[in-house]
Residue frames as qw, qx, qy, qz and C-alpha x, y, z in Angstrom:
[[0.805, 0.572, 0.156, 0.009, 78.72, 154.45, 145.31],
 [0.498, -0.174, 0.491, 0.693, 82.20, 153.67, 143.71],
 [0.298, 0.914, 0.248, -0.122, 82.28, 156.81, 141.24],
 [0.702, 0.537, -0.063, 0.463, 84.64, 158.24, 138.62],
 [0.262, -0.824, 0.300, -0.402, 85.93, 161.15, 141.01],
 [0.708, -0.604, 0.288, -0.226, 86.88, 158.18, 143.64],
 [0.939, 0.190, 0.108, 0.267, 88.67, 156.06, 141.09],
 [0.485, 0.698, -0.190, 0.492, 91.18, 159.05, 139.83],
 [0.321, -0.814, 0.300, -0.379, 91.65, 160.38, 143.32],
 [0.920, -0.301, 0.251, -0.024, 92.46, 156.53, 144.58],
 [0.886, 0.261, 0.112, 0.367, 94.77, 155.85, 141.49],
 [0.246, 0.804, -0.160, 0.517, 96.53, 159.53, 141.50],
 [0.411, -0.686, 0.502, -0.330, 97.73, 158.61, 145.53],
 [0.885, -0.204, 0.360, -0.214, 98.70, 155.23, 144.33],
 [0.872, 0.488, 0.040, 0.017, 100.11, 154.67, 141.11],
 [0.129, -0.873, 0.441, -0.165, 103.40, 155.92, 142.30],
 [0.522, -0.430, 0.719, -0.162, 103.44, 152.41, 144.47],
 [0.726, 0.111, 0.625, -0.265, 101.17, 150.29, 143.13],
 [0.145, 0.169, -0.698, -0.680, 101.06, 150.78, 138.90],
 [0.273, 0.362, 0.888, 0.073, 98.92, 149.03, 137.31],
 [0.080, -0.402, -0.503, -0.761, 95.94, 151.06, 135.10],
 [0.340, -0.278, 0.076, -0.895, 92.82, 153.20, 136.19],
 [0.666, -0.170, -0.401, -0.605, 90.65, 150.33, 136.51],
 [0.726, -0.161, -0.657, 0.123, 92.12, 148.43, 139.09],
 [0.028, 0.094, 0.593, -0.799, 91.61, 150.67, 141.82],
 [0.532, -0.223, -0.459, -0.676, 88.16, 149.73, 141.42],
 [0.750, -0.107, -0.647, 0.085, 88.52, 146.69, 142.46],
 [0.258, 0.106, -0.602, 0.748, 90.54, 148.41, 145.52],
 [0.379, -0.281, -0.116, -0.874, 87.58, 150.69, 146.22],
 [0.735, -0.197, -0.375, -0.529, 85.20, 147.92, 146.63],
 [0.608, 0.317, -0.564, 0.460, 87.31, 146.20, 148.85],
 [0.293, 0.057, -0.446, 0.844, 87.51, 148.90, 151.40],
 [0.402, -0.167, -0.153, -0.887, 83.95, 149.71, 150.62],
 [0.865, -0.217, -0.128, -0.435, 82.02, 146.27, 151.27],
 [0.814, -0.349, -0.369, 0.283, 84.36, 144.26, 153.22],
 [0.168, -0.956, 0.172, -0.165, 86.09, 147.40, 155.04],
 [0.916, 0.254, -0.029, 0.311, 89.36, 146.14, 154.00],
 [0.218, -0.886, 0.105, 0.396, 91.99, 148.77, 155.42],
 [0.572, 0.702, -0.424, -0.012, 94.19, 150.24, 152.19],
 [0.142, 0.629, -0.764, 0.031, 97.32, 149.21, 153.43],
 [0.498, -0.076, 0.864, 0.019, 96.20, 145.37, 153.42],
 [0.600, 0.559, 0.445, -0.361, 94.00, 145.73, 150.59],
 [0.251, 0.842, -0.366, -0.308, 96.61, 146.74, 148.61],
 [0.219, -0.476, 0.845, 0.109, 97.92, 143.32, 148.87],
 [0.548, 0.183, 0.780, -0.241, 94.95, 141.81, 147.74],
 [0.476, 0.787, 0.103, -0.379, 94.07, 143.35, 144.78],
 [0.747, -0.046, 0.392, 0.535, 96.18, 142.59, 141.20],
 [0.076, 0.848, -0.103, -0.514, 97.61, 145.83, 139.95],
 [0.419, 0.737, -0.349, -0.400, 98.35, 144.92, 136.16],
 [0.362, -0.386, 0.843, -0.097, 100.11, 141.78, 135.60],
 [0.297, 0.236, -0.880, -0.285, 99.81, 138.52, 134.69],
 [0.594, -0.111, 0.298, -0.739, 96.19, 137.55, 135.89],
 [0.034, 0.047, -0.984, -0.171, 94.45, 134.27, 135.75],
 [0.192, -0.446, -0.436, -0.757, 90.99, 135.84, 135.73],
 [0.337, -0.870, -0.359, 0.022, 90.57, 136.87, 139.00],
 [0.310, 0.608, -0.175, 0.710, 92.15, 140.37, 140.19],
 [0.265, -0.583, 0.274, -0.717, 91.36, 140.44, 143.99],
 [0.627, -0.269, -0.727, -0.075, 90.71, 138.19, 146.99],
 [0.214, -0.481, 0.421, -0.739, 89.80, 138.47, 150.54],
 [0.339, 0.033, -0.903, 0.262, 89.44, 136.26, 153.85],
 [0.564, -0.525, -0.182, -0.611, 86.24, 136.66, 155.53],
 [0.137, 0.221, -0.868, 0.423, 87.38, 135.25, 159.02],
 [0.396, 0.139, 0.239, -0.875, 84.12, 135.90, 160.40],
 [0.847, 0.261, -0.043, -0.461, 81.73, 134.18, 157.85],
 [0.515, -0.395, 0.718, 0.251, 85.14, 131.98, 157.12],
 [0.753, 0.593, 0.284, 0.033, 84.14, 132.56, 153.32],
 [0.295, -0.391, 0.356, 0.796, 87.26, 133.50, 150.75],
 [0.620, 0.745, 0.155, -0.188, 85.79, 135.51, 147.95],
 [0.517, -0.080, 0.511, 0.682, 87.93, 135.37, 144.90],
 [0.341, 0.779, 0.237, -0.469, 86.58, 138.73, 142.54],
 [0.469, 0.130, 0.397, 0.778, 86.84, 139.80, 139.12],
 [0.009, 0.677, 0.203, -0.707, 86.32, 143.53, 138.80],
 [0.305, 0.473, 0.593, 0.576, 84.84, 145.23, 135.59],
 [0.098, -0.381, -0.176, 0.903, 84.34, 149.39, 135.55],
 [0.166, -0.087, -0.614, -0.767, 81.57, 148.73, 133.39],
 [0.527, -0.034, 0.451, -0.719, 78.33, 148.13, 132.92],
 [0.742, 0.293, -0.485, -0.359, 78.61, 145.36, 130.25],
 [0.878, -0.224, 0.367, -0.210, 78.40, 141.68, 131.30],
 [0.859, 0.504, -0.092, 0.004, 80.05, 140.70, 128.34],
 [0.141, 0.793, -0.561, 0.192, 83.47, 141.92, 129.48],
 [0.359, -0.644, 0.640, -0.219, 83.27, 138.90, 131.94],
 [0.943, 0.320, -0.006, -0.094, 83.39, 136.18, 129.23],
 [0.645, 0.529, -0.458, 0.307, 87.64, 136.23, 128.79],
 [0.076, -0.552, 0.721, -0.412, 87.97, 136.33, 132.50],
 [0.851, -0.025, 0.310, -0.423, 85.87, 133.34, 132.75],
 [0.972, 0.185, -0.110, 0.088, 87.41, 131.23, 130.44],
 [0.285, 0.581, -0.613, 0.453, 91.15, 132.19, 131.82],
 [0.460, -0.473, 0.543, -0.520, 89.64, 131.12, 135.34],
 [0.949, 0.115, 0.180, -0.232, 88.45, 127.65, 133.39],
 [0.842, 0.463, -0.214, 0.178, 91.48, 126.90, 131.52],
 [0.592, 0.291, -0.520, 0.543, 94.14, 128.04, 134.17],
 [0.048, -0.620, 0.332, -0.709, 93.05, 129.89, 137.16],
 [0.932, -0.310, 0.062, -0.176, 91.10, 126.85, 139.38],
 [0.913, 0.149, -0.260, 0.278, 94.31, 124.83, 138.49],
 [0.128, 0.733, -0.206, 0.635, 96.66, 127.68, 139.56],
 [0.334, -0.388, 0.531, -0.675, 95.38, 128.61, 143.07],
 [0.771, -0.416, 0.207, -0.435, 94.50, 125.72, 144.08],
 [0.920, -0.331, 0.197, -0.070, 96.42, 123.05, 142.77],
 [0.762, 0.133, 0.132, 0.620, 99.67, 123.87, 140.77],
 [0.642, 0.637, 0.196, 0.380, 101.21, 127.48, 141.35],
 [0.183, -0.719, 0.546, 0.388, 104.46, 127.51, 140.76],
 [0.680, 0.226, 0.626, 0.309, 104.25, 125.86, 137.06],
 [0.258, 0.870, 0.202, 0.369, 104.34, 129.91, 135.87],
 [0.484, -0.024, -0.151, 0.862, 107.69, 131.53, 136.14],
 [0.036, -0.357, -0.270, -0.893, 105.21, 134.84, 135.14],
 [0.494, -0.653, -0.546, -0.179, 102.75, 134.42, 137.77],
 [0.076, -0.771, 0.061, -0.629, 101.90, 137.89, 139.71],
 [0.177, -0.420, 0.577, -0.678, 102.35, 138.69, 143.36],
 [0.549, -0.154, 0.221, -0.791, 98.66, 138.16, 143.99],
 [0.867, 0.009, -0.460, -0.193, 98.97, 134.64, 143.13],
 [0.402, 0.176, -0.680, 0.587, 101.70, 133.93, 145.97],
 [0.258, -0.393, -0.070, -0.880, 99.42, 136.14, 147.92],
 [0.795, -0.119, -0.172, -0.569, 96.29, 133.89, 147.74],
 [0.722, 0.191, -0.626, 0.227, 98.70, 130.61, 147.98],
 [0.095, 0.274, -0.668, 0.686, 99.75, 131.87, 151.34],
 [0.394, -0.084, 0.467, -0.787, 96.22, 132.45, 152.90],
 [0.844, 0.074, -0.326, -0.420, 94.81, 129.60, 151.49],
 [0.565, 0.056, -0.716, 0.407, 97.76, 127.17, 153.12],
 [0.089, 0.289, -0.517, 0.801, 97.65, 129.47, 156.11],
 [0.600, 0.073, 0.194, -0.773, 93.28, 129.11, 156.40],
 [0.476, 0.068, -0.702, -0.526, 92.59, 125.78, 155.08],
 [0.165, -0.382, -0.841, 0.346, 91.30, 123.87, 158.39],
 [0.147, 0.466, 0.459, -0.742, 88.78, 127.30, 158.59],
 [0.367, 0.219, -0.321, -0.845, 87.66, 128.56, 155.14],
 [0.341, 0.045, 0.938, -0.045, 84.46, 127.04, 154.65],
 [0.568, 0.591, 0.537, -0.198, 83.37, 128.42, 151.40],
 [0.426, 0.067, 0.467, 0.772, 85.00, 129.27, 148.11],
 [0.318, 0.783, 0.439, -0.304, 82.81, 132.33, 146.66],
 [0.366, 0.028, 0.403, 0.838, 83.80, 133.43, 143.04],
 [0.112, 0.721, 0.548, -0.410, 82.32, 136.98, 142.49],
 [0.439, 0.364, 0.469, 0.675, 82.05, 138.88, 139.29],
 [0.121, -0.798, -0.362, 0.467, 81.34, 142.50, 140.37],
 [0.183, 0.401, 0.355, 0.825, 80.68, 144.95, 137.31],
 [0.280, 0.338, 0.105, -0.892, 78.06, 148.69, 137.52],
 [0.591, -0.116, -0.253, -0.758, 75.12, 147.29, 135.43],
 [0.817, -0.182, -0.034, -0.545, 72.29, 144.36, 136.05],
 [0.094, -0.483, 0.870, 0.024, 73.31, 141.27, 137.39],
 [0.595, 0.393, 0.503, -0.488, 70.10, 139.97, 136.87],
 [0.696, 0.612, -0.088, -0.364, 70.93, 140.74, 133.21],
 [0.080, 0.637, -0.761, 0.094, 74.05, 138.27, 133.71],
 [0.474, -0.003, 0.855, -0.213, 72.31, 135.51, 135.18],
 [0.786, 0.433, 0.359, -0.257, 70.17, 135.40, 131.88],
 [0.174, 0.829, -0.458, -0.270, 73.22, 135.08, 129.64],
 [0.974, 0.154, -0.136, -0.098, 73.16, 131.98, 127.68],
 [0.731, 0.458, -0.335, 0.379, 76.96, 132.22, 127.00],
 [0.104, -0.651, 0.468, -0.589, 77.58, 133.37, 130.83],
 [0.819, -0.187, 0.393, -0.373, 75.40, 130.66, 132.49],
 [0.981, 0.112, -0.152, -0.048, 77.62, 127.81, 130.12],
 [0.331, 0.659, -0.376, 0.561, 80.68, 129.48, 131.18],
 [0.646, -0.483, 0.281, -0.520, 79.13, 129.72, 134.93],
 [0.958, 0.125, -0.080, -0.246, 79.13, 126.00, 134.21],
 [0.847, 0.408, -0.225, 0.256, 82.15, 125.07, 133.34],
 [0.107, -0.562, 0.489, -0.658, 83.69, 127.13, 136.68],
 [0.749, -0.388, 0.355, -0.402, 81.41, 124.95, 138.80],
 [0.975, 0.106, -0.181, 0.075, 82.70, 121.60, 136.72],
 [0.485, 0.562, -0.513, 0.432, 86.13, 122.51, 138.08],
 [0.609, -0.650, 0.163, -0.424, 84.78, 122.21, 141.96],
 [0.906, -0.407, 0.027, -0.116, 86.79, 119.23, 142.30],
 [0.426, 0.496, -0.402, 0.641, 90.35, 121.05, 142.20],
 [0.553, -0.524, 0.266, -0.591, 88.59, 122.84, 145.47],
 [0.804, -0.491, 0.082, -0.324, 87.73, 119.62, 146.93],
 [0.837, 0.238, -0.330, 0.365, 91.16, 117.97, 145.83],
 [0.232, 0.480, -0.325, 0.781, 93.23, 121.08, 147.90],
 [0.516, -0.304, 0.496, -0.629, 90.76, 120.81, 151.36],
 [0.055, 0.258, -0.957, 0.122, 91.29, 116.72, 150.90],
 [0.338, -0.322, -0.830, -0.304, 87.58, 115.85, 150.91],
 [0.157, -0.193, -0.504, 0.827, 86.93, 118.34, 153.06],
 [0.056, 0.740, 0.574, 0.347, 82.90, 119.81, 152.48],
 [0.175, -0.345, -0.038, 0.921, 83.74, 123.26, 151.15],
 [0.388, 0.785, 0.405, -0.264, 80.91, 125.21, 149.67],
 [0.367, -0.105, 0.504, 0.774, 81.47, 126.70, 146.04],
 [0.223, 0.850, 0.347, -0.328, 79.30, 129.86, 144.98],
 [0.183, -0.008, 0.276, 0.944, 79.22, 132.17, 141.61],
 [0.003, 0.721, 0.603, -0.342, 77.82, 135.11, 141.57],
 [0.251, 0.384, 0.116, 0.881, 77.43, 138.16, 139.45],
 [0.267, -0.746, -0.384, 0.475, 77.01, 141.53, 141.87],
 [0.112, 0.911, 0.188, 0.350, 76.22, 145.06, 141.10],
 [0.392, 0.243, -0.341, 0.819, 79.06, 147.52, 142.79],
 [0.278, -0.367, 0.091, -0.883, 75.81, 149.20, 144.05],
 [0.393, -0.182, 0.793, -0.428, 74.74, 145.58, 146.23],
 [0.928, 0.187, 0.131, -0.294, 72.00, 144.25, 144.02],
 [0.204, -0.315, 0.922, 0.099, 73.25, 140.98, 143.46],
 [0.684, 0.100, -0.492, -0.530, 71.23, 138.09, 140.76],
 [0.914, -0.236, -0.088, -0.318, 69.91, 134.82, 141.43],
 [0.420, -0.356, 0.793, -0.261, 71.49, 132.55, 144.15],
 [0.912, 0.057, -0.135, -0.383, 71.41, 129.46, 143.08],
 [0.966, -0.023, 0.197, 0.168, 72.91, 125.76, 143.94],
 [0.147, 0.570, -0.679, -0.439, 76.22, 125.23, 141.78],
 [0.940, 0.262, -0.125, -0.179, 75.58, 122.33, 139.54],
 [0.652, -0.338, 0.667, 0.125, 77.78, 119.34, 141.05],
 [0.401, 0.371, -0.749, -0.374, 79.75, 117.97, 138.19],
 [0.952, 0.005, 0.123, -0.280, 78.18, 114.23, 137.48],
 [0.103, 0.574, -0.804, -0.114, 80.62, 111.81, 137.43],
 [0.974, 0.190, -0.106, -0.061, 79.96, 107.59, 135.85],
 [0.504, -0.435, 0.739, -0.110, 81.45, 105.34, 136.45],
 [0.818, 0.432, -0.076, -0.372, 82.04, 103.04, 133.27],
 [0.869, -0.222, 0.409, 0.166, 84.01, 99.98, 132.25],
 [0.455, 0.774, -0.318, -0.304, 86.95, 100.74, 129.23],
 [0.941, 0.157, 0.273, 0.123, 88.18, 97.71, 127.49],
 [0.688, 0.538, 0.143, 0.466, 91.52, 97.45, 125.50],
 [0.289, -0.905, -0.234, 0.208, 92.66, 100.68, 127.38],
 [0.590, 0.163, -0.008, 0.790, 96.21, 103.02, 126.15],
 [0.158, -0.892, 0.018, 0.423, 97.07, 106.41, 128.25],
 [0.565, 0.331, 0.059, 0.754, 99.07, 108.46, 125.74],
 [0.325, -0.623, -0.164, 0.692, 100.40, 111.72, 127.78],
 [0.369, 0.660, 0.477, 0.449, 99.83, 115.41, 125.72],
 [0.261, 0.560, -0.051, 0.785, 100.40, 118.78, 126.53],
 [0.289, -0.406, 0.199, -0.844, 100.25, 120.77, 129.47],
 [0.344, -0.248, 0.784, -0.453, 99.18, 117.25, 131.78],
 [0.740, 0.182, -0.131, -0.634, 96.45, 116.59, 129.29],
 [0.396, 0.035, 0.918, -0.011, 95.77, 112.76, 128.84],
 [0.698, 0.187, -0.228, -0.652, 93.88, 111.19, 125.97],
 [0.426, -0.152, 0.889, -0.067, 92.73, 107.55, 126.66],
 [0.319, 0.367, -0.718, -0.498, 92.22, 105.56, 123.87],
 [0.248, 0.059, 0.950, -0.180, 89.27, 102.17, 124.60],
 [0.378, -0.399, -0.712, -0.437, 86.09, 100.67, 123.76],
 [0.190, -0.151, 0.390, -0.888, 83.20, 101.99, 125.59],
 [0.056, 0.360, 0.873, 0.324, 79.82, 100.61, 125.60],
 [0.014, -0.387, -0.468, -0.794, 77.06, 102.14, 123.75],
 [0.496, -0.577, -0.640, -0.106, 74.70, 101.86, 126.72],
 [0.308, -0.718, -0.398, 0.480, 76.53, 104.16, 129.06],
 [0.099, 0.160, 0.312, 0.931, 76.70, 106.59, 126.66],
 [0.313, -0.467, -0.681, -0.469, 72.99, 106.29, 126.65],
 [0.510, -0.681, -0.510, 0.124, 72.90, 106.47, 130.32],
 [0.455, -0.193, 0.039, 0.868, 74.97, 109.53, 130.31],
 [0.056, -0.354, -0.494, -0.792, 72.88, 111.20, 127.95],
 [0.336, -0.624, -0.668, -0.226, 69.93, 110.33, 129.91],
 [0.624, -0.489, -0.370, 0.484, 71.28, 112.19, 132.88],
 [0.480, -0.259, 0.097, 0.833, 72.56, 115.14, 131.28],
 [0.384, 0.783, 0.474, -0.124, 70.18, 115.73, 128.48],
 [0.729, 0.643, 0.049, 0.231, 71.42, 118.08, 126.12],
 [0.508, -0.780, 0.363, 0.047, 74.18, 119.43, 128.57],
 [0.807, -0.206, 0.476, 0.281, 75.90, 116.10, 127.35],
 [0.574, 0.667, 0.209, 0.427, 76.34, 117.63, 123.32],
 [0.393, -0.506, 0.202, 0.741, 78.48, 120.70, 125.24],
 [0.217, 0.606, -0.287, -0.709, 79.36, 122.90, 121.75],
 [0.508, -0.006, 0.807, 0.303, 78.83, 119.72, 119.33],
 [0.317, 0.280, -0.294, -0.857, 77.70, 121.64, 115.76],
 [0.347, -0.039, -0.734, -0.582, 76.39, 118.09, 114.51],
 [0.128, 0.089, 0.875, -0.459, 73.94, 117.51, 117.47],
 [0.389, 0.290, 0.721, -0.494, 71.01, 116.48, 116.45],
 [0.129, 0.332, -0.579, -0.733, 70.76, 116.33, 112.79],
 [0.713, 0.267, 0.050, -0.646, 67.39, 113.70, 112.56],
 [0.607, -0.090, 0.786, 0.072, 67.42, 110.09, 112.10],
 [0.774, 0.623, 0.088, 0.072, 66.37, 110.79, 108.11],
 [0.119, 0.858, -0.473, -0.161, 70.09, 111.54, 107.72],
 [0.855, 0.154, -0.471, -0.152, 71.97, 108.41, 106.16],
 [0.177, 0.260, -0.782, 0.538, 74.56, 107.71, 109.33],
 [0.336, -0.073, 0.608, -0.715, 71.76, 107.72, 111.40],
 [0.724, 0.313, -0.350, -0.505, 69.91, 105.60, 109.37],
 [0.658, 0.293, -0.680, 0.138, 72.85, 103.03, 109.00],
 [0.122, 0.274, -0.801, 0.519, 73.14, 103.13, 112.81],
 [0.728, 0.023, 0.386, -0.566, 69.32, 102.27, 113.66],
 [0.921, 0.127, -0.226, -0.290, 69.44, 99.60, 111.29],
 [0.383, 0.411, -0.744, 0.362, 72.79, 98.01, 113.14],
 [0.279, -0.143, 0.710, -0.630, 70.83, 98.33, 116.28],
 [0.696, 0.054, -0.001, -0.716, 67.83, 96.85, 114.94],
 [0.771, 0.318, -0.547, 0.076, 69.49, 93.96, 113.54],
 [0.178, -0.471, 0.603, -0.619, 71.44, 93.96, 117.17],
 [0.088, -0.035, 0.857, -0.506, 69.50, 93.54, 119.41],
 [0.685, 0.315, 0.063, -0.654, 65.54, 92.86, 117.68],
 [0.930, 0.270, -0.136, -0.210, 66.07, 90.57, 115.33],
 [0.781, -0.444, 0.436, -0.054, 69.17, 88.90, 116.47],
 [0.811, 0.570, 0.004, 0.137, 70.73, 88.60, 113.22],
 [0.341, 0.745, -0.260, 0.511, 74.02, 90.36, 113.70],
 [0.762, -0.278, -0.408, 0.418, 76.60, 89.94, 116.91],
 [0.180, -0.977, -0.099, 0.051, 77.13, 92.94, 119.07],
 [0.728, -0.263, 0.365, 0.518, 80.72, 93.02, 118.00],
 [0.470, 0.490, 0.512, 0.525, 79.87, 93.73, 114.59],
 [0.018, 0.964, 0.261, -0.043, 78.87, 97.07, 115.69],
 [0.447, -0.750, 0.262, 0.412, 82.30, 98.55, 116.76],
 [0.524, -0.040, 0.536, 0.661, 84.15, 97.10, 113.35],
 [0.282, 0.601, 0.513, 0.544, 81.48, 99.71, 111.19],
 [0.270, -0.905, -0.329, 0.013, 81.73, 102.32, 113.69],
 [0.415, 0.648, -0.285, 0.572, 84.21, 105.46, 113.38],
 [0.532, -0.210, -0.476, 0.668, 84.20, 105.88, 117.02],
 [0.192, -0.906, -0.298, -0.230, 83.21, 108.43, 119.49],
 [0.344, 0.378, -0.263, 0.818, 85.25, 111.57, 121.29],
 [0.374, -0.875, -0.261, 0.159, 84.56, 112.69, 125.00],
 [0.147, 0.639, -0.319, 0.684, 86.08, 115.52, 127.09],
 [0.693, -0.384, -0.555, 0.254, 86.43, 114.96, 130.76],
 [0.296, -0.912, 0.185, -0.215, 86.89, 117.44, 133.72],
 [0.209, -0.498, 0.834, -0.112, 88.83, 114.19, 135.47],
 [0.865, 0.168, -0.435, -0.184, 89.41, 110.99, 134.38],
 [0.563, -0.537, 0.465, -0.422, 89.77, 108.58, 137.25],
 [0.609, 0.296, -0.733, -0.058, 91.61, 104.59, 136.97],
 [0.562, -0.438, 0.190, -0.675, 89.75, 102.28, 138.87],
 [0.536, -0.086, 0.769, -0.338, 89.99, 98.92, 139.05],
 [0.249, 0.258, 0.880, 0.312, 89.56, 98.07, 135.74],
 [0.048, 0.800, 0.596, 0.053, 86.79, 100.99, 135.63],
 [0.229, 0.109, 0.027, 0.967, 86.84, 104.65, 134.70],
 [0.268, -0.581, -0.584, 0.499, 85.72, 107.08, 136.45],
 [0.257, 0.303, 0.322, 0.859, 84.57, 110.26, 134.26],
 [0.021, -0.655, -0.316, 0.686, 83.85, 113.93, 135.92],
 [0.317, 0.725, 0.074, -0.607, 81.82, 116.19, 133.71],
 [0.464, 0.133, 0.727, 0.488, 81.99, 114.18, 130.20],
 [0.392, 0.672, 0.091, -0.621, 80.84, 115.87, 127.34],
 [0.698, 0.366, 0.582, 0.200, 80.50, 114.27, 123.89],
 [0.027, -0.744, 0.161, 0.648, 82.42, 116.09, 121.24],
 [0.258, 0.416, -0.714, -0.501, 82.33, 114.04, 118.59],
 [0.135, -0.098, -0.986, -0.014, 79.12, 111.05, 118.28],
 [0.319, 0.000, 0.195, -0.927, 76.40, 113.01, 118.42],
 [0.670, 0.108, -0.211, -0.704, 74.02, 110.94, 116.07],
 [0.539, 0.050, -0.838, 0.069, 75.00, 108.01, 117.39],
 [0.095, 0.085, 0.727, -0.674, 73.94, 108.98, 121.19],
 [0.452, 0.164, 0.113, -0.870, 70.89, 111.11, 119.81],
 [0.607, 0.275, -0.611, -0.427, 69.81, 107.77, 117.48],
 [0.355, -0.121, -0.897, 0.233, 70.51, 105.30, 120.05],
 [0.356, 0.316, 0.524, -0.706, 67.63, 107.37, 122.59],
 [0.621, 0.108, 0.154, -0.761, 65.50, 107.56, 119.63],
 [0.477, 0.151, -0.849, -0.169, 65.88, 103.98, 118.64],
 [0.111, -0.175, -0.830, 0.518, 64.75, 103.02, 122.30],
 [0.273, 0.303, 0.539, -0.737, 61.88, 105.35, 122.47],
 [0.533, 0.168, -0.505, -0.658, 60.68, 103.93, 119.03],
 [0.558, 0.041, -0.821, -0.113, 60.66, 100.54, 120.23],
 [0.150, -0.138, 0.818, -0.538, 59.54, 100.96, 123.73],
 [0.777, 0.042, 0.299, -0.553, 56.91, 98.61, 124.78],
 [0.731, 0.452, -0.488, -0.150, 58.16, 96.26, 121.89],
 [0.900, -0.404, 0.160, 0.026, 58.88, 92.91, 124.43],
 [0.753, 0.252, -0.157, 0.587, 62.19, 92.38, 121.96],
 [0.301, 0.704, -0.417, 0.490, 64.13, 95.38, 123.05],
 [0.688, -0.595, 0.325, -0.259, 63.79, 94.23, 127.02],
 [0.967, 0.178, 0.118, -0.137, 64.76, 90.86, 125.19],
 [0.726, 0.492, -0.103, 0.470, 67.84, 92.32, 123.72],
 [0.218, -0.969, 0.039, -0.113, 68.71, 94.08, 126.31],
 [0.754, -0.438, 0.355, 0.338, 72.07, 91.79, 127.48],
 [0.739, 0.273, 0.261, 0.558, 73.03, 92.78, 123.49],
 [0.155, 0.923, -0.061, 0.348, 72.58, 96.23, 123.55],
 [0.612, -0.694, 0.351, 0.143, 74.94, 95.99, 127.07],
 [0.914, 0.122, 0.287, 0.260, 77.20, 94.15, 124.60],
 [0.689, 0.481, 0.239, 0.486, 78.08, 96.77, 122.17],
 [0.465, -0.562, 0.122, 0.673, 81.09, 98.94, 122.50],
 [0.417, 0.884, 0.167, 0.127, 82.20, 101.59, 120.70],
 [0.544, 0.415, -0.209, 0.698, 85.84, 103.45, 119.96]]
């Protein structure tokens, strides 16, 4: 057991070289403890203070040919590993794998990793991100706000597969007890990625590489997006699901009704009375005339997806909607 007594004694013959605070000779500890890591390389692995990107340690399993990437917590609170999670979602996948040197501020341990990744990439055949804290990990894997977070690490798998060129590289999180118990193994969830036609189309460039494209979608692969995802596809949307007695949702069953039922009204018409919907993409792919969209999430158009399913599952059996089916294909949205 990694124990206060081993932490002072580790950091009081170290801090001399290394700096950094009390807590990151934890991290060392473990290191030398479950992959018998000799100090004087371990030290190189390990980020002593600095400018982190939410992981603080890494190491090369030759042997299994797995690289673990760790974040260390001296706790026993899961919670702590919610800000290094979203630093590893918003910059650290990008980082080490596929831009870094775009941070003048970026630590040793990033160069580090950069090296033995370039130096191992024909051999490493598994990425393993490991969250290693002192309490339940068990009580981590049931963490709503850890398991969407969990999520949103695996939607980034295809930096990984961009940096080993379509190479098939396994891609594991895991939360682990310092003391070996370790929580449920499970799959990662493969971002889903559609394939959809966008009409009318304008890239405008935005911060930090960001891209916002700007077309007409149609209403149907929303729908078929939805279907696939289920509520996964609403991500943080506040107005999901708000109940077709609400008037928008109202006005938009009777557009569809009129649509593609009674035939009164040209799928066109839809788009000129419609504000338009907002995604988010992981990656947004130009195809041929087709877009290609990794991990979409609907941030804006909730009652319009959630309305168009229950429009359909009012009317199934009803020969018109089969009937209308080339109009409902028809209608686009912002």
């Amino acid at each position: 057991m990694i124990n206060d007594r081993l932490i002072d004694q580790a950091y009081s013959d170290l801090r001399s070289t290394c700096g950094g605070v009390r807590e990151d000779y934890f991290g060392l500890l473990y290191l030398e403890r479950e992959h018998k890591v000799l100090r004087d390389k371990a030290v190189n692995q390990v980020a002593f203070g600095g400018n982190d990107y939410g992981f603080d340690a890494f190491h090369f399993d030759e042997e299994r040919r797995n690289l673990y990437l760790f974040q260390f917590k001296y706790s026993d609170s899961h919670s702590q590993f919610k800000g290094s999670l979203q630093r590893l979602i918003e910059d650290g996948v990008d980082r080490i794998f596929l831009s870094p040197n775009q941070d003048d501020a970026k630590n040793q341990l990033l160069l580090q990793l950069r090296s033995c990744l370039i130096d191992n990439r024909a051999v490493i055949d598994q990425i393993c991100f490991r969250f290693v804290f002192t309490g339940d990990p068990e009580e981590a894997e049931r963490s709503k706000v850890l398991d969407k977070l969990r999520e949103n690490l695996e939607n980034k798998r295809y930096l990984v597969e961009q940096f080993f060129a379509g190479r098939n590289v396994g891609f594991v999180v895991e939360f682990r007890s310092a003391s070996g118990r370790v929580g449920v193994l499970r799959d990662p969830r493969k971002p889903t990625s559609f394939e959809v036609p966008l009409t009318d189309l304008v890239v405008v460039d935005g911060p930090a590489g960001q891209k916002m494209h700007l077309g007409f979608i149609r209403l149907a692969d929303l729908h078929r997006m939805h279907l696939a995802l289920d509520s996964r596809f609403f991500d943080s949307n506040i107005r999901y699901g708000l109940g077709e007695g609400e008037a928008v949702n109202r006005a938009i069953s009777g557009a569809l009704k009129k649509i593609i039922i009674e035939k009164t009204e040209q799928p066109a018409v839809f788009a000129f009375d419609h504000n338009g919907i907002t995604l988010f993409a992981e990656r947004v792919e130009l195809l041929d005339g087709r877009c290609r969209l990794t991990a979409p999430r609907l941030l804006n158009g909730a009652q319009t997806v959630t309305t168009v399913a229950a429009f359909r599952e009012k009317n199934k059996g009803n020969p018109k909607l089969d009937q209308g089916q080339d109009a409902f294909e028809s209608i686009r949205v912002l």
